[in-house]
C-alpha positions, -999 to 999 in steps of 0.1 A, spaced: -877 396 14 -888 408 -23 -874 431 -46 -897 462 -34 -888 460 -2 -849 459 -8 -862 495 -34 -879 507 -5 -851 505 17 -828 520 -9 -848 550 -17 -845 565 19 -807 571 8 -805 609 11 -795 613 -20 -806 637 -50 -820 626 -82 -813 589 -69 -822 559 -96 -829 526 -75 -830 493 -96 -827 455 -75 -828 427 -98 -825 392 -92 -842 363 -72 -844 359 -37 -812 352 -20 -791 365 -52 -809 402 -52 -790 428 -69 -791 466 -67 -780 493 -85 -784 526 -69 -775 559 -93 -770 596 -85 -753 625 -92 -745 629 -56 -723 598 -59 -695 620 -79 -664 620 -59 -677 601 -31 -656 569 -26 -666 533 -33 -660 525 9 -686 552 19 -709 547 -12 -714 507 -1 -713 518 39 -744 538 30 -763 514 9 -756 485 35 -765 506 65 -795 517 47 -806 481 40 -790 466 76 -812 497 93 -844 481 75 -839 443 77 -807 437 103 -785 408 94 -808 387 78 -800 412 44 -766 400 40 -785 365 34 -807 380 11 -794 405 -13 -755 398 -31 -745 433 -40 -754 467 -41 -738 485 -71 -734 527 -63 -726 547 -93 -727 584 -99 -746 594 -132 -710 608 -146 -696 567 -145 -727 558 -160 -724 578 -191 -688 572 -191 -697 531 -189 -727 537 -215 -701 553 -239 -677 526 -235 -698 499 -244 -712 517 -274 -677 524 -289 -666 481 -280 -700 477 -302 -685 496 -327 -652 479 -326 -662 448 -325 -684 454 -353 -659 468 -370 -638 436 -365 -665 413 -376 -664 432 -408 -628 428 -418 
């Protein structure tokens, strides 16, 4: 299984304005799927999804094959983006004292 596949799997999440990203190498895939459908949604139906999704395309043999699907609504992503500008600032600030 290859990266595009895993994507291609991903993008049939009915979701608006999705952003699908896998990483990785095979065996140790990584995914990141992004929208602003995500917001409010718990984590437990978020990764029930994303797993069925990829389970519907591949069966079991996924589970073998990719090590996590991250789901994030585009609010936690600005809200992560943020936070690791202001830590750059802080810890720049620290370097400088």
């Amino acid at each position: 299984m290859n990266k595009e596949q895993i994507q291609e799997a991903l993008e049939q999440l009915p979701l608006r304005e999705k952003e699908v990203r896998v990483g990785g190498r095979p065996g140790q895939w990584l995914a990141v799927v992004i929208s602003a459908d995500y917001e409010g949604v718990p984590d437990h139906k978020r990764q029930s999804d994303a797993w069925g999704a990829l389970l519907d395309a591949y069966g079991m043999s996924v589970s073998r094959e990719v090590e996590f699907v991250y789901t994030f609504s585009r609010v936690e992503v600005e809200e992560m983006e943020a936070q690791a500008a202001n830590d750059a600032l802080n810890a720049q600030a620290a370097a400088g004292s």
